[in-house]
Biopython code that builds the backbone (N, CA, C, O; Angstrom):
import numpy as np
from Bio.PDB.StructureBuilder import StructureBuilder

atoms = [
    (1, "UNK", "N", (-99.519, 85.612, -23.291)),
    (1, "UNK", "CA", (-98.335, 86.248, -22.770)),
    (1, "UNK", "C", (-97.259, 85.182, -22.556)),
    (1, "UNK", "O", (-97.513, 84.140, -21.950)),
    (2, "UNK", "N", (-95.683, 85.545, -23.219)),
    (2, "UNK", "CA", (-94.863, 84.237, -22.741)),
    (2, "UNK", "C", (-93.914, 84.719, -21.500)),
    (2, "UNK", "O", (-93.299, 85.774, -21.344)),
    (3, "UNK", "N", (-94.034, 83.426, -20.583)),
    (3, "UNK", "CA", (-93.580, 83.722, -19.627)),
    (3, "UNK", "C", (-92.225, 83.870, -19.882)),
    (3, "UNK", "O", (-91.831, 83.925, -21.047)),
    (4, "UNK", "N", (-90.838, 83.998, -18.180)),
    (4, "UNK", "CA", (-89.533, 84.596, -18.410)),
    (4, "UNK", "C", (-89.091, 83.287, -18.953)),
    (4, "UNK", "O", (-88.131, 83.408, -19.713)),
    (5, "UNK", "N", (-89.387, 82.432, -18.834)),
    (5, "UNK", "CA", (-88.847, 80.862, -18.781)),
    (5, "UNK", "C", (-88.996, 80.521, -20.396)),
    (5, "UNK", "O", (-88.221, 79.983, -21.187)),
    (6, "UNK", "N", (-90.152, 80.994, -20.519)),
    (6, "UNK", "CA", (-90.375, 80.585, -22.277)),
    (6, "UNK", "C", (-89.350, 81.539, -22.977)),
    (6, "UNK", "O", (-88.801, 81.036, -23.958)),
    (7, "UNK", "N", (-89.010, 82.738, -22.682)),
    (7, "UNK", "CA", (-88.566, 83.759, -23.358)),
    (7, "UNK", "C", (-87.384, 82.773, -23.138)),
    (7, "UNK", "O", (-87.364, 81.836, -23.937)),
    (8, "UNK", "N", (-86.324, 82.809, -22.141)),
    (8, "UNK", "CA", (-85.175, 81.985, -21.981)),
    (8, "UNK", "C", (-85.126, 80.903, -22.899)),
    (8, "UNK", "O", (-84.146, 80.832, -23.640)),
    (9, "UNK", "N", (-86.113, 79.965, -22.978)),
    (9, "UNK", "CA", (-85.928, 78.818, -23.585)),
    (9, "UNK", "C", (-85.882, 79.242, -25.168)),
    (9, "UNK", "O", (-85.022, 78.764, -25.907)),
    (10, "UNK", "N", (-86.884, 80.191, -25.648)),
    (10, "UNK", "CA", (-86.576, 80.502, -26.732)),
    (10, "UNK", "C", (-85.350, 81.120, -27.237)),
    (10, "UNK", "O", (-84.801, 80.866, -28.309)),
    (11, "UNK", "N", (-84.983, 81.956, -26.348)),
    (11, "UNK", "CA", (-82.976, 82.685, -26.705)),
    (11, "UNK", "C", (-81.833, 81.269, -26.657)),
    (11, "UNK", "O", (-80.739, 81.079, -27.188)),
    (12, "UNK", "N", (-82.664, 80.472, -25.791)),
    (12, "UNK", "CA", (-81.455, 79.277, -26.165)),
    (12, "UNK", "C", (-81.537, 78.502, -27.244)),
    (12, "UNK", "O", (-80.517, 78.145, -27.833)),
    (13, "UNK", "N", (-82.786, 78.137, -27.645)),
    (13, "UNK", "CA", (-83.338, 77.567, -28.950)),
    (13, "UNK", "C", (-82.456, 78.345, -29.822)),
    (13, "UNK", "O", (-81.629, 77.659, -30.423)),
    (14, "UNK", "N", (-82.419, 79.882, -30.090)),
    (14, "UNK", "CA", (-82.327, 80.619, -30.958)),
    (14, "UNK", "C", (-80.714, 80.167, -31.412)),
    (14, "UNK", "O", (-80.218, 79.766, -32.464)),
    (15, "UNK", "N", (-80.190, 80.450, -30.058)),
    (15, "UNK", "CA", (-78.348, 80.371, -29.608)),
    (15, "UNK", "C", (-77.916, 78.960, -30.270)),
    (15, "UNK", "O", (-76.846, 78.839, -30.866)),
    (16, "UNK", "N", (-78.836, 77.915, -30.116)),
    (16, "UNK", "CA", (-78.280, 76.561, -30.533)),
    (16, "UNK", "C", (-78.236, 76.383, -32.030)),
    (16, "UNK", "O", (-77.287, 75.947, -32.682)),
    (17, "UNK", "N", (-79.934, 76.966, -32.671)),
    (17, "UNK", "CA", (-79.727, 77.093, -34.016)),
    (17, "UNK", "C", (-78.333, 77.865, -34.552)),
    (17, "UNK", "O", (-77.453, 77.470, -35.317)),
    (18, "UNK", "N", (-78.472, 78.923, -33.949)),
    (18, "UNK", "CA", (-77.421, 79.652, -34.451)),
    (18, "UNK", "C", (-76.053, 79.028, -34.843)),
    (18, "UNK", "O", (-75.506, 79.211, -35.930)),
    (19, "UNK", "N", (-75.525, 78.205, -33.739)),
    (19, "UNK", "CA", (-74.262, 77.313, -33.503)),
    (19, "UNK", "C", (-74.304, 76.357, -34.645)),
    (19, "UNK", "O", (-73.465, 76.252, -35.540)),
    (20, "UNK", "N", (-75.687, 75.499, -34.443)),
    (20, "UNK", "CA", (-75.652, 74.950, -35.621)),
    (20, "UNK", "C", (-75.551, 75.118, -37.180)),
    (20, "UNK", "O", (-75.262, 74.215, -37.965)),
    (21, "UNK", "N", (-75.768, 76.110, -37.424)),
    (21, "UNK", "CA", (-76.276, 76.738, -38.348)),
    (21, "UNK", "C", (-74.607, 77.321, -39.091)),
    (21, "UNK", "O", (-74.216, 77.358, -40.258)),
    (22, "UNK", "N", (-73.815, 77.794, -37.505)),
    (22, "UNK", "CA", (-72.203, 78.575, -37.875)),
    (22, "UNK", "C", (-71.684, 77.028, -38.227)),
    (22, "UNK", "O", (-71.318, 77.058, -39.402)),
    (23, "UNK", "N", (-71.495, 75.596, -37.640)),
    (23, "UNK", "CA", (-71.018, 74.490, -37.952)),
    (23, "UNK", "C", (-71.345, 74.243, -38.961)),
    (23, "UNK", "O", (-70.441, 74.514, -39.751)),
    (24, "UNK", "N", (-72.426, 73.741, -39.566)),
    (24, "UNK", "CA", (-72.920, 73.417, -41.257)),
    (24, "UNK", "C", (-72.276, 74.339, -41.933)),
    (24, "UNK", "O", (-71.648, 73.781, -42.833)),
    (25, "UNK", "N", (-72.113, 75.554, -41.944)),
    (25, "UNK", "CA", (-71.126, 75.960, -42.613)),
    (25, "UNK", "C", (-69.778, 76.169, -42.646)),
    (25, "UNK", "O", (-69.228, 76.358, -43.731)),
    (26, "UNK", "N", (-69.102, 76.165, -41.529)),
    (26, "UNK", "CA", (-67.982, 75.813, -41.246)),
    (26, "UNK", "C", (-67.916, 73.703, -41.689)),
    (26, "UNK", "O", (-66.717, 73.714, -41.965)),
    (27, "UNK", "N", (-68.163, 72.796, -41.815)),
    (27, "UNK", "CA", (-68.171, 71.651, -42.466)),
    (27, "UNK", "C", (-68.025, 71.637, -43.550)),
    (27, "UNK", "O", (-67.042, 71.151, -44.109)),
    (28, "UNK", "N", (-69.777, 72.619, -44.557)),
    (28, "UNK", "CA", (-69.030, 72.558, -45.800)),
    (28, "UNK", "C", (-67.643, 73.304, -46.660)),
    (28, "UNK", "O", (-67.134, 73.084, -47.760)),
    (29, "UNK", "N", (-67.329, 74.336, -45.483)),
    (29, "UNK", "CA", (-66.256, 75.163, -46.321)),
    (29, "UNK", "C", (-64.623, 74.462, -45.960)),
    (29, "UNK", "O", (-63.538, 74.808, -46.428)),
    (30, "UNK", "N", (-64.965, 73.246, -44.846)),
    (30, "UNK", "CA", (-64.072, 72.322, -45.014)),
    (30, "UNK", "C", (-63.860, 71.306, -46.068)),
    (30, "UNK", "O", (-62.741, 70.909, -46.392)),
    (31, "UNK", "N", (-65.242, 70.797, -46.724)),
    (31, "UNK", "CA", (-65.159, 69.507, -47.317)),
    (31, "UNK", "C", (-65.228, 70.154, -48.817)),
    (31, "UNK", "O", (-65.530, 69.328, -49.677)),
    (32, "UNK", "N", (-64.980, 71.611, -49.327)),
    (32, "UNK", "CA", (-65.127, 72.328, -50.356)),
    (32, "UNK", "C", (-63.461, 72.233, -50.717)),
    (32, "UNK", "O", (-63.027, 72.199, -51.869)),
    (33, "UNK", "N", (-62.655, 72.198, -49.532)),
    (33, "UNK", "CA", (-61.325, 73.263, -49.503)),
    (33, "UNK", "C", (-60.244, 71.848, -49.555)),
    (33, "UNK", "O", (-60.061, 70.860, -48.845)),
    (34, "UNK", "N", (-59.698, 72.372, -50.769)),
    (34, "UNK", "CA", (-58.762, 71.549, -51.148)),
    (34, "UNK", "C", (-57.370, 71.056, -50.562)),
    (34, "UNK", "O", (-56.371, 71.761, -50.416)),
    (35, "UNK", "N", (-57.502, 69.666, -50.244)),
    (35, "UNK", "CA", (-56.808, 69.243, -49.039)),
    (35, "UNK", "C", (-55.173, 69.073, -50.025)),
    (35, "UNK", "O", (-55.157, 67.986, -50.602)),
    (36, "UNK", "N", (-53.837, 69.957, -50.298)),
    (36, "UNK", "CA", (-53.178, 69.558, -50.685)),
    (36, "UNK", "C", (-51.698, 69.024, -50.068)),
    (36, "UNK", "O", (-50.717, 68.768, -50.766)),
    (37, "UNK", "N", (-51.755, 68.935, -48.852)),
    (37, "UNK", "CA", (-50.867, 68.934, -47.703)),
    (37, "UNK", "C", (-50.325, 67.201, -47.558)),
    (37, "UNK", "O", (-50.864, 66.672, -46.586)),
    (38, "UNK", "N", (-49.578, 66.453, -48.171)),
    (38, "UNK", "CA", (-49.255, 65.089, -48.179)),
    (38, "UNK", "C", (-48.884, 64.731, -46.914)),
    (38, "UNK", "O", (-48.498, 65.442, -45.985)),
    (39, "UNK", "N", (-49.027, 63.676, -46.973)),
    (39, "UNK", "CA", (-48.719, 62.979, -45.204)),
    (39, "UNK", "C", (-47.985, 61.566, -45.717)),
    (39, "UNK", "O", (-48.049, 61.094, -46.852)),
    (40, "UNK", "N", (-47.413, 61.132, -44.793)),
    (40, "UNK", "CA", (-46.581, 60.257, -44.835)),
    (40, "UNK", "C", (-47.104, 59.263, -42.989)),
    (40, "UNK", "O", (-47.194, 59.661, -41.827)),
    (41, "UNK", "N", (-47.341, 57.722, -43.762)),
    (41, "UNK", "CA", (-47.568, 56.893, -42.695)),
    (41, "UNK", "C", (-46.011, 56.265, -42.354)),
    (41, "UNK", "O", (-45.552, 55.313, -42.985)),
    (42, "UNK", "N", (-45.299, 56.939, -41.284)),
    (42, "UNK", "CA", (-44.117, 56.476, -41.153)),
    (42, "UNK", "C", (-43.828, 54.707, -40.342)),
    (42, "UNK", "O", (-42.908, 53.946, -40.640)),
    (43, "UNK", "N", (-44.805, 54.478, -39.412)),
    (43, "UNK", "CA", (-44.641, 53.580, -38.803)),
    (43, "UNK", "C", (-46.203, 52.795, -38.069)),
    (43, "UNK", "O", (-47.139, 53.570, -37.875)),
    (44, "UNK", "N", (-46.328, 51.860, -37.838)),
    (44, "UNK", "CA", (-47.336, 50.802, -37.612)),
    (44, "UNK", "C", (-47.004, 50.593, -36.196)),
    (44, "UNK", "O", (-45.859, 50.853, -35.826)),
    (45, "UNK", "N", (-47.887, 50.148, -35.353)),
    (45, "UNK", "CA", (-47.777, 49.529, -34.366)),
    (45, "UNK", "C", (-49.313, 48.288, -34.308)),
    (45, "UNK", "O", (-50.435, 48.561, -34.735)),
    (46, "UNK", "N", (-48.944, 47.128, -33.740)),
    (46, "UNK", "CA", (-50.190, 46.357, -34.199)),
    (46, "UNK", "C", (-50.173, 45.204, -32.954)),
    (46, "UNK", "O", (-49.360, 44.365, -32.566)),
    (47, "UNK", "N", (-51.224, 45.539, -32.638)),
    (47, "UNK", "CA", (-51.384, 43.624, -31.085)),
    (47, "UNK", "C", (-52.667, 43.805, -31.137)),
    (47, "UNK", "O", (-53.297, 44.646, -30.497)),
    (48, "UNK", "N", (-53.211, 42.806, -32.111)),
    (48, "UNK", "CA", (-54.232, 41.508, -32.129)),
    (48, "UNK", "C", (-54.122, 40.982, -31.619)),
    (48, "UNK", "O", (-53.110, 40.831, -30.934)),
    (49, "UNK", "N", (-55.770, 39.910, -31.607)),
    (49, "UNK", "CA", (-55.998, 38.813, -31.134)),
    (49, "UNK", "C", (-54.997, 37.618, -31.968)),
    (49, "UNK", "O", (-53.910, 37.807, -32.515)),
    (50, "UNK", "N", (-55.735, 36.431, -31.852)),
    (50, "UNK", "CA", (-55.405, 35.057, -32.884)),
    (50, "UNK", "C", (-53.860, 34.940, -32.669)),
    (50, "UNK", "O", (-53.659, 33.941, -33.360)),
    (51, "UNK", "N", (-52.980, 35.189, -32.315)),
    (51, "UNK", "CA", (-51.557, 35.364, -32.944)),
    (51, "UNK", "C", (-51.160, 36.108, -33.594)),
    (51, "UNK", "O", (-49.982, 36.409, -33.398)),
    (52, "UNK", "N", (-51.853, 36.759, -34.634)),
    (52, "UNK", "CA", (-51.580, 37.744, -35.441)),
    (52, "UNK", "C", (-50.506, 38.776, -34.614)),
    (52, "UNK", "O", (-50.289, 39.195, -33.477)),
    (53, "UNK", "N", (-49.768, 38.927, -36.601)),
    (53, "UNK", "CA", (-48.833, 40.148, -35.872)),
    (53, "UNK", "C", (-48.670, 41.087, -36.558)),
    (53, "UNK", "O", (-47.931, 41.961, -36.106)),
    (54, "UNK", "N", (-49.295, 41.294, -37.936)),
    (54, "UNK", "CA", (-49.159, 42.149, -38.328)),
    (54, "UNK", "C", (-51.098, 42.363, -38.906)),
    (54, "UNK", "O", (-52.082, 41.755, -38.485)),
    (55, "UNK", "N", (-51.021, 43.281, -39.809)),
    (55, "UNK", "CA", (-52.676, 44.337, -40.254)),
    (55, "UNK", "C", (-53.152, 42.592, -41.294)),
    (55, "UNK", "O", (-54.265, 42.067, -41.336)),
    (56, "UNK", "N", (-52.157, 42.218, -41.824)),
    (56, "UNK", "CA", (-52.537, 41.198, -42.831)),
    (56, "UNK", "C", (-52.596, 39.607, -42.569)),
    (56, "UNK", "O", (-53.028, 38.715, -43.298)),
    (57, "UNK", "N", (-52.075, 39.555, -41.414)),
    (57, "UNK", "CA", (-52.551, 38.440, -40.778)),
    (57, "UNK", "C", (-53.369, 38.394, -39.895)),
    (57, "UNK", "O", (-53.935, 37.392, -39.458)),
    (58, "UNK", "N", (-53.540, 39.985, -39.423)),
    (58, "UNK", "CA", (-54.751, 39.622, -38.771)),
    (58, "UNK", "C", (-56.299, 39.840, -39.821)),
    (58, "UNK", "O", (-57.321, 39.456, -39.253)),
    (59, "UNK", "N", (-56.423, 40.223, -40.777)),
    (59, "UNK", "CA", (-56.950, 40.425, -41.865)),
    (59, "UNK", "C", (-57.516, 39.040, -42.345)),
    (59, "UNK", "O", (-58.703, 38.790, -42.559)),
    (60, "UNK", "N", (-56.559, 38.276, -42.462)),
    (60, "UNK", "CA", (-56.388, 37.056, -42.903)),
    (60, "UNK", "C", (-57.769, 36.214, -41.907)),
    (60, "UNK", "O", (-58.728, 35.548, -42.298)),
    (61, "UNK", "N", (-57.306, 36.630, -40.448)),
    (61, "UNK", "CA", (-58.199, 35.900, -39.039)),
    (61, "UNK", "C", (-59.238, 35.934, -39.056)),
    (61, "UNK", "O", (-59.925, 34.987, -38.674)),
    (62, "UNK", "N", (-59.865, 37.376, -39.645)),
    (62, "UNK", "CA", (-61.009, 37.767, -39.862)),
    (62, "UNK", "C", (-61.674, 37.120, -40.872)),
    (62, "UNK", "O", (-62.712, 36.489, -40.673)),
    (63, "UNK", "N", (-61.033, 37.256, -42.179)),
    (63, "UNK", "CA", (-61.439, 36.303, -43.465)),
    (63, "UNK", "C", (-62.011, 34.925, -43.005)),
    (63, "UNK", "O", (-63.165, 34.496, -43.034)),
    (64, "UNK", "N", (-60.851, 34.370, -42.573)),
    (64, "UNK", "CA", (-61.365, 33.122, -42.527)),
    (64, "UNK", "C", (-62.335, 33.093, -41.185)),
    (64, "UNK", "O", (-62.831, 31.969, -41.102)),
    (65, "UNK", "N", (-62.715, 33.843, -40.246)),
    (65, "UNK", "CA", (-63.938, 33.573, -39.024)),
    (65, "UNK", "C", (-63.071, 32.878, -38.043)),
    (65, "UNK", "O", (-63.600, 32.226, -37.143)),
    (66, "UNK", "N", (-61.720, 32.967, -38.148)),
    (66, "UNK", "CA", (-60.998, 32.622, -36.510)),
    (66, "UNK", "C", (-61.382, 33.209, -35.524)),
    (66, "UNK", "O", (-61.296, 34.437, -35.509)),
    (67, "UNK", "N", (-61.848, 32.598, -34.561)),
    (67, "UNK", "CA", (-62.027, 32.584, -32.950)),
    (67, "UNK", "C", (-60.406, 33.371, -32.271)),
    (67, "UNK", "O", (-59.460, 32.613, -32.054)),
    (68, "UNK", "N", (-60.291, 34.546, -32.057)),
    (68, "UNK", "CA", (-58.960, 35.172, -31.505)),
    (68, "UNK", "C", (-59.014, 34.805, -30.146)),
    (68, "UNK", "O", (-58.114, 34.080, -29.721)),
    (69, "UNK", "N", (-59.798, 35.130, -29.484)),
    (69, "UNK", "CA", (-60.038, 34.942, -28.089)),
    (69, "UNK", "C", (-59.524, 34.004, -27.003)),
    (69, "UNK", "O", (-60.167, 33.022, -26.630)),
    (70, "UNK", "N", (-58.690, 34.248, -26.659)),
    (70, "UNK", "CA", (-57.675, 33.378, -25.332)),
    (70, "UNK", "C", (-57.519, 33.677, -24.360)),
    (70, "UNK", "O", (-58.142, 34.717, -24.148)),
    (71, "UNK", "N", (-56.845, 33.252, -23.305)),
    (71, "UNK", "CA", (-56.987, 33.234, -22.105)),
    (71, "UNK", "C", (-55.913, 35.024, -21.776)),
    (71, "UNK", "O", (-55.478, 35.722, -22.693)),
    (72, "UNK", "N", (-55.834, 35.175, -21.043)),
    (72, "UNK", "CA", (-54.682, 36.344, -20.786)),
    (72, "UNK", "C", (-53.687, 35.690, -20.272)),
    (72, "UNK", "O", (-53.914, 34.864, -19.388)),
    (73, "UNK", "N", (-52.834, 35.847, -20.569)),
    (73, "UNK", "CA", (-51.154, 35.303, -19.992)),
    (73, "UNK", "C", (-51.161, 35.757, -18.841)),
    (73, "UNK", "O", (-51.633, 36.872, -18.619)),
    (74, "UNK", "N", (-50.581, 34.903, -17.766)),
    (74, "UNK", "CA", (-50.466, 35.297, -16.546)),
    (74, "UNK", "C", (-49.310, 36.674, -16.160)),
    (74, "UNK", "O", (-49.217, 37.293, -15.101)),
    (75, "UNK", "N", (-48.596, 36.832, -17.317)),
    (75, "UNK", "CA", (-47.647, 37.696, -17.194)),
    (75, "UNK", "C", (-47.940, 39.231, -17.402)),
    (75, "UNK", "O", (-47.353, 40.225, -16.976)),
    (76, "UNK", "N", (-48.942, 39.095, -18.129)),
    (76, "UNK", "CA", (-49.744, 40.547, -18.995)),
    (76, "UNK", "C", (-49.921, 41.209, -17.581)),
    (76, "UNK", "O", (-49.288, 42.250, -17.411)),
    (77, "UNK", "N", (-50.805, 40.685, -16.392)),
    (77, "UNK", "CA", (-51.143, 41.852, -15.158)),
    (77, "UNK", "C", (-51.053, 40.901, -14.407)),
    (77, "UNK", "O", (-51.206, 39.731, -14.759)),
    (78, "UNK", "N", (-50.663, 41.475, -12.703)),
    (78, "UNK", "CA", (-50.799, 40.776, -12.033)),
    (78, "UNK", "C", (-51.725, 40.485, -11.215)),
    (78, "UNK", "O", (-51.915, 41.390, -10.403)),
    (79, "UNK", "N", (-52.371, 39.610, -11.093)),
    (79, "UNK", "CA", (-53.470, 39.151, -10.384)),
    (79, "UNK", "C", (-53.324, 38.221, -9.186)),
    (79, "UNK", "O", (-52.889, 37.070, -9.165)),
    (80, "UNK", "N", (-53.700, 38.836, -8.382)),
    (80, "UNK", "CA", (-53.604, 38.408, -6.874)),
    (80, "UNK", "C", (-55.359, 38.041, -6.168)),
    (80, "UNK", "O", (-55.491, 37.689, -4.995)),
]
sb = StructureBuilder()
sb.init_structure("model")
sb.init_model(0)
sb.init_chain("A")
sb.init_seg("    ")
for serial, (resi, resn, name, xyz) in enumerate(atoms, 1):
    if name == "N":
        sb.init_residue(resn, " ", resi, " ")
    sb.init_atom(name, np.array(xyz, "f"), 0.0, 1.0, " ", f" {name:<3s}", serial, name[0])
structure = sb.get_structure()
């Protein structure tokens, strides 16, 4: 005989498959559906480590295994 608790646990089992089951298909009928909507990257914003100031110098930091890591400027927060 299953108890009320098993019955419960099984309707939630059931409920979760279910969810899962509506997502896997909702995923693939995303990654089916033809994305034709263009986008435009209008603007960058960029603060690295090393000095770096832009994506390619800091790119560069990485390449070569520069150490970025410095002290914090006393100006960045104030510390009391």
């Amino acid at each position: 005989m299953i108890s009320n608790q098993e019955q419960e646990y099984a309707q939630l089992m059931q409920m979760a498959l279910d969810k899962i089951s509506n997502l896997e298909a909702e995923v693939d009928r995303l990654k089916n559906q033809k994305q034709s909507e263009a986008i435009a990257i209008i603007g960058m914003g960029c603060r690295v480590p090393g000095g770096a100031s832009t994506p390619e110098a800091f790119w560069e930091l990485l390449q070569n295994g520069v150490d970025g890591i410095t002290e914090v400027p006393p100006d960045r927060w104030p510390i009391n």
